[in-house]
C-alpha positions as CSV (number, residue, x, y, z in Angstrom):
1,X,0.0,0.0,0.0
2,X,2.0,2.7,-1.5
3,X,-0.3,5.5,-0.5
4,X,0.9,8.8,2.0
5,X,-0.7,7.4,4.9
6,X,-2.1,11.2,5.9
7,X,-3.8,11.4,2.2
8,X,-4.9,7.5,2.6
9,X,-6.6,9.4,6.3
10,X,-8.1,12.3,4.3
11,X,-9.5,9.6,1.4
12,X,-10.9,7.8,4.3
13,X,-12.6,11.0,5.8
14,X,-13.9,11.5,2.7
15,X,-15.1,7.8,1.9
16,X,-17.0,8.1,5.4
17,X,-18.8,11.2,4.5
18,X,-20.2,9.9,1.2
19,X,-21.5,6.2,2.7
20,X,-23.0,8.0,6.1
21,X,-24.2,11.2,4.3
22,X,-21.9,13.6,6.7
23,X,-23.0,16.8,7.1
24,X,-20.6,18.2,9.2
25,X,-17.5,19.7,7.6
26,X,-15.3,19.7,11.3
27,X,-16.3,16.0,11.3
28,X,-15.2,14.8,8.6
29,X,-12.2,16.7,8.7
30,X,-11.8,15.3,12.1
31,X,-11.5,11.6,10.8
32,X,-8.5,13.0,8.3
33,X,-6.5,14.6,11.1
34,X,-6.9,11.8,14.1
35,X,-4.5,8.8,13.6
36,X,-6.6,6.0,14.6
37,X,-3.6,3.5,14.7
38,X,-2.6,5.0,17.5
39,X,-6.0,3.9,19.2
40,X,-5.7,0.3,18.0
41,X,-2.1,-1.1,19.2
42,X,0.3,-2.4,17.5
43,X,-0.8,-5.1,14.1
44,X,-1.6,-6.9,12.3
45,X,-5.5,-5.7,13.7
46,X,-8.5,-7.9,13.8
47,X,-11.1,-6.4,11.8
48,X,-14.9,-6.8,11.4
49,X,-17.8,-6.1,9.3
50,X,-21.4,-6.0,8.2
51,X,-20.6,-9.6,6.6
52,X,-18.8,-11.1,9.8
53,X,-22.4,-10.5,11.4
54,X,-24.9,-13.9,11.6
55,X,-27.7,-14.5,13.4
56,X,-25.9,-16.9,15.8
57,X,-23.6,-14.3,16.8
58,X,-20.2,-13.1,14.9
59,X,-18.2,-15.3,12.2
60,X,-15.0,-16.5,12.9
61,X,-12.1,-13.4,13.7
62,X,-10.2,-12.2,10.6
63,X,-6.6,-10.3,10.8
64,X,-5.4,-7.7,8.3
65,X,-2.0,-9.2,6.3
66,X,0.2,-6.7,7.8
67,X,0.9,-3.9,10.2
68,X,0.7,-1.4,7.6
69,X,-1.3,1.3,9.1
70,X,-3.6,1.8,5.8
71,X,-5.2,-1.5,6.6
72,X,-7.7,0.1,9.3
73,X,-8.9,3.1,7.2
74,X,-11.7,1.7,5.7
75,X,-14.9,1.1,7.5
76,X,-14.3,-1.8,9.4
77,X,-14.6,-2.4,13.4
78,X,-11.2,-3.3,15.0
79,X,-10.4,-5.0,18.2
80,X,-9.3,-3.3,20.8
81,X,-9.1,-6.4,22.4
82,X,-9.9,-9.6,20.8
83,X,-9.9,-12.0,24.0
84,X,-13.2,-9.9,24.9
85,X,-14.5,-9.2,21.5
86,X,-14.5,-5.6,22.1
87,X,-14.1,-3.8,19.3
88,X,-13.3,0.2,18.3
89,X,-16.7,0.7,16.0
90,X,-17.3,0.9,12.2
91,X,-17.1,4.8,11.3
92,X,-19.8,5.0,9.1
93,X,-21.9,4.2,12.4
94,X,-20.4,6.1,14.7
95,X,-19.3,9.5,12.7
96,X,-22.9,9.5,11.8
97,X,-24.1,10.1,15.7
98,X,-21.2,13.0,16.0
99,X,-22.2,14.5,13.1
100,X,-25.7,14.7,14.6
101,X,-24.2,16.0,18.0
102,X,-22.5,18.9,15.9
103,X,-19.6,19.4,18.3
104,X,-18.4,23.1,17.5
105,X,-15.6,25.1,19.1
106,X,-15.5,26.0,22.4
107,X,-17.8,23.2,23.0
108,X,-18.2,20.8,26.3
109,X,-18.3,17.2,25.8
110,X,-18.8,14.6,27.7
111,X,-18.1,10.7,26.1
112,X,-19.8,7.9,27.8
113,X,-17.9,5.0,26.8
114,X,-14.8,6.3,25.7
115,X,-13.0,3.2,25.2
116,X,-9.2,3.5,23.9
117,X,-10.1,7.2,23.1
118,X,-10.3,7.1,19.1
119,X,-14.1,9.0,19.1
120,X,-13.0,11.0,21.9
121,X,-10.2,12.3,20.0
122,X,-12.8,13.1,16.8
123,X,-14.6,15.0,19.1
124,X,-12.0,16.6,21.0
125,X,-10.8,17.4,17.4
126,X,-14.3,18.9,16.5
127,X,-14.1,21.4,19.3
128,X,-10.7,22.6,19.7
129,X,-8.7,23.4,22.9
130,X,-10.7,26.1,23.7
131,X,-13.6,23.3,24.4
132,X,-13.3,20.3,26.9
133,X,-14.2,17.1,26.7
134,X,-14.7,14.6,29.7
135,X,-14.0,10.9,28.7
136,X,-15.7,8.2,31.2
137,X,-14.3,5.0,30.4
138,X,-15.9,1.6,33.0
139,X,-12.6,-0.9,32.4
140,X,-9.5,0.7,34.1
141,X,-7.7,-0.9,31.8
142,X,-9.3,0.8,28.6
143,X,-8.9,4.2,30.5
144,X,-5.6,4.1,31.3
145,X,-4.8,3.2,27.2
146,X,-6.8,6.2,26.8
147,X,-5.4,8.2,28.8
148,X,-2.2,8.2,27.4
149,X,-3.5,7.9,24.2
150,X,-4.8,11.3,24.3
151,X,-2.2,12.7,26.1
152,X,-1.2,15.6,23.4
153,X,-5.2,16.5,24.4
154,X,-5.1,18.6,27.2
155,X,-8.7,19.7,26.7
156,X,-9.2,16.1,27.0
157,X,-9.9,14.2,30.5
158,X,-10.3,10.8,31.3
159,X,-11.6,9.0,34.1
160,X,-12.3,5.1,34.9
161,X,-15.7,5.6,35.8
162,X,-18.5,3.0,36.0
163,X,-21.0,5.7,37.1
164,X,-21.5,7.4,33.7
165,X,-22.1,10.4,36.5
166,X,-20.4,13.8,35.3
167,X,-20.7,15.0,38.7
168,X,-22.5,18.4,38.3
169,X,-20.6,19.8,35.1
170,X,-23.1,20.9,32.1
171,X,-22.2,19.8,28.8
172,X,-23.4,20.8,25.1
173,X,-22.5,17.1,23.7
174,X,-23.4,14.1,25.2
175,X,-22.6,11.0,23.4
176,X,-23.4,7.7,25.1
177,X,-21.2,5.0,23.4
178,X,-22.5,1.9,24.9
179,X,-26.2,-0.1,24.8
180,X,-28.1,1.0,28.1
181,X,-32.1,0.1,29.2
182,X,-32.5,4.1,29.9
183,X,-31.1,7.4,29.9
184,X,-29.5,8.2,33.4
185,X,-31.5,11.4,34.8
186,X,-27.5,13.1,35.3
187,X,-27.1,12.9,31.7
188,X,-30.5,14.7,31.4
189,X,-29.7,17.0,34.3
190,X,-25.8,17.7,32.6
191,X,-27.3,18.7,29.1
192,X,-27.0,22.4,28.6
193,X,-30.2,24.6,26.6
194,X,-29.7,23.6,23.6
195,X,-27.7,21.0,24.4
196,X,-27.7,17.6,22.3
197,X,-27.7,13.7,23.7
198,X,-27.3,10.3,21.7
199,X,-28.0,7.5,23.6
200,X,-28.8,3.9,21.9
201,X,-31.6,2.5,24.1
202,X,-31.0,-1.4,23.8
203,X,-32.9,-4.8,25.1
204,X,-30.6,-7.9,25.5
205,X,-31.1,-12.2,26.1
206,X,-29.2,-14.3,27.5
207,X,-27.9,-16.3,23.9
208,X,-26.8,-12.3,23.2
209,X,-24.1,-12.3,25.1
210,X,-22.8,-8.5,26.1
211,X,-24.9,-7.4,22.8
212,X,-27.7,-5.4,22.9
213,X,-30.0,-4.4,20.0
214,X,-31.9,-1.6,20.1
215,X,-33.0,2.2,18.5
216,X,-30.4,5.6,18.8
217,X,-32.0,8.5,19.8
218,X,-31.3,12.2,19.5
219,X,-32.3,14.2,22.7
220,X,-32.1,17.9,22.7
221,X,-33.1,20.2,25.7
222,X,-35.2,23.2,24.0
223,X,-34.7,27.0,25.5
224,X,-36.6,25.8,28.8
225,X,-36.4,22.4,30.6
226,X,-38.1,19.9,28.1
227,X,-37.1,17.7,25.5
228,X,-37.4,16.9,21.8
229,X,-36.3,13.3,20.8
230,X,-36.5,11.0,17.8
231,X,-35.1,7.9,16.8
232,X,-32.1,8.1,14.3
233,X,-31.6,4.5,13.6
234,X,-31.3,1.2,14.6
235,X,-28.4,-0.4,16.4
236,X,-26.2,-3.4,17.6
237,X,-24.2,-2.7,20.2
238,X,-22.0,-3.4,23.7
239,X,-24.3,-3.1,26.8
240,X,-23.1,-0.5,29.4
241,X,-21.3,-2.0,32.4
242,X,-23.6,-0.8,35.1
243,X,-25.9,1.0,33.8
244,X,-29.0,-0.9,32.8
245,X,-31.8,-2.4,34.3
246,X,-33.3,-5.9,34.2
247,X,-36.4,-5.1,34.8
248,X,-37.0,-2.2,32.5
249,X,-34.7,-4.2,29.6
250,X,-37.8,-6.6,29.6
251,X,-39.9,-3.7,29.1
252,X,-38.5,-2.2,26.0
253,X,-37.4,-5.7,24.8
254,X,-41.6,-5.4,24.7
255,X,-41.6,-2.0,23.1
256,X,-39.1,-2.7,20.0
257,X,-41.4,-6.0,18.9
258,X,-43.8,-3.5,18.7
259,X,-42.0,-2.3,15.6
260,X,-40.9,0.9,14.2
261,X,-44.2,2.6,13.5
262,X,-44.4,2.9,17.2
263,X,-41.4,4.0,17.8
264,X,-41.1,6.7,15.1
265,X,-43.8,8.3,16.6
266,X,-41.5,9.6,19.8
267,X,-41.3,13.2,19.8
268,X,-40.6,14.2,23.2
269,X,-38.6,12.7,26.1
270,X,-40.5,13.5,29.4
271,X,-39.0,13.9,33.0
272,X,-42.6,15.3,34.5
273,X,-44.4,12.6,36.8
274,X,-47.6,11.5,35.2
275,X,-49.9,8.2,34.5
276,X,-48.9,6.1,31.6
277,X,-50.7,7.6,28.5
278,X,-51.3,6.3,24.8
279,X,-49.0,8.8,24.0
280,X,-46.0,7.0,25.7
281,X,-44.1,4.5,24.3
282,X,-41.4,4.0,26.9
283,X,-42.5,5.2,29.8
284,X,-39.8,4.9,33.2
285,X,-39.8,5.4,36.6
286,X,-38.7,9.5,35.9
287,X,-38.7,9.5,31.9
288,X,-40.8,8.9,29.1
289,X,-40.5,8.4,26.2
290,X,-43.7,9.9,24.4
291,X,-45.4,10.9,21.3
């Protein structure tokens, strides 16, 4: 691969926008400038894709041919550790939840999730060092990669936190990187007016494993206290470590059978107490999700 590995970035970048429909010009710029090799670890990588997917779970692991850094700009997961399965996520399904976040300068962010840092540094990218992003990471072990992964970030800050609790900062950007049964009311309470939150809202069984399938939504907080939410797409993806619920995973197991007509009706995410309503879909001890 005789390519200049910072054009082969910038082809990428650009290969990204076109299959996710980018609309965000600091995003996609963003995937050009960050090296995700650092991120990764030393290769050859193992990579997945749509086609290593099957309804018994994933197909058998597959490793790039070489070490050559050009190997992981395509969109393809890679492990971030194999033993585990855990993977750093296909771009053209994650750029496309930054891109609706719209991280801009001066921005705060807070990354749920962060793993090895690779989105984090997209993000931290998008808003510049006169913005701040806080990285939560659950696995100590995954922090502490990312931590000194991002260490030429000083608007960037990591912590190995299980919590997913920001502890009283407000943020404009709140991307939740990980399958959980509801949003956390500090993540609601941490969004900013105006602010903007994508959280995949999963249901999981037992032959699942650590996978959870679910629907992403957007939720923004208008000028005042309330909500606006829709669904943005569908989604397979690592359950949270700590942060779901048994009991109400059964419940919206129940609500996504109910298929996407019901779901696509969600317009508003409520935090007010009231009775359950044929406006609400997913309705939660203090949210609900409603039409």
């Amino acid at each position: 691969m005789t390519m200049d590995l910072a054009l082969r970035r910038r082809f990428f970048a650009e290969e990204i926008e076109a299959v996710a429909r980018l609309r965000s010009r600091a995003v996609v710029d963003a995937l050009a400038a960050v090296p995700r090799e650092r991120f990764l670890g030393p290769g050859p990588w193992t990579t997945l894709t749509d086609a290593d997917f099957a309804p018994g779970g994933l197909g058998p692991a597959r490793q790039t041919p070489d070490a050559d850094p050009a190997r992981i700009y395509h969109n393809v997961g890679v492990a971030i550790d194999p033993t585990r399965q855990l993977f750093n996520g296909q771009p053209a399904k994650l750029a496309p939840w930054i891109d609706a976040l719209a991280p801009a300068p001066g921005q705060r962010v807070l990354h749920v999730g962060a793993g090895t840092g690779y989105y984090t540094a997209v993000m931290a990218n998008c808003v510049g060092r006169s913005g701040r992003v806080l990285a939560l990471e659950a696995d100590p072990t995954l922090a502490d990669a990312a931590r000194t992964n991002l260490v030429d970030m000083p608007h960037v800050e990591v912590r190995a936190d299980a919590s997913g609790n920001p502890g009283g900062e407000t943020f404009d950007v709140i991307l939740v990187n990980a399958g959980v049964t509801h949003p956390l009311d500090a993540w609601l309470d941490a969004l900013a007016a105006g602010g903007r939150l994508i959280v995949p809202l999963t249901a999981t069984m037992g032959a699942m494993g650590p996978i959870g399938k679910g629907l992403v939504f957007l939720v923004a907080r208008d000028a005042g206290d309330g909500f606006a939410a829709k669904v943005t797409g569908f989604v397979t993806i690592y359950s949270a470590v700590g942060l779901r619920d048994e009991v109400m995973n059964a419940q919206l197991g129940k609500k996504l059978m109910a298929g996407p007509q019901q779901s696509g009706s969600v317009t508003r995410l409520r935090c007010d107490q009231h009775e359950p309503a044929a406006s609400c879909w997913y309705h939660g001890p203090t949210f609900c999700f409603s039409a």
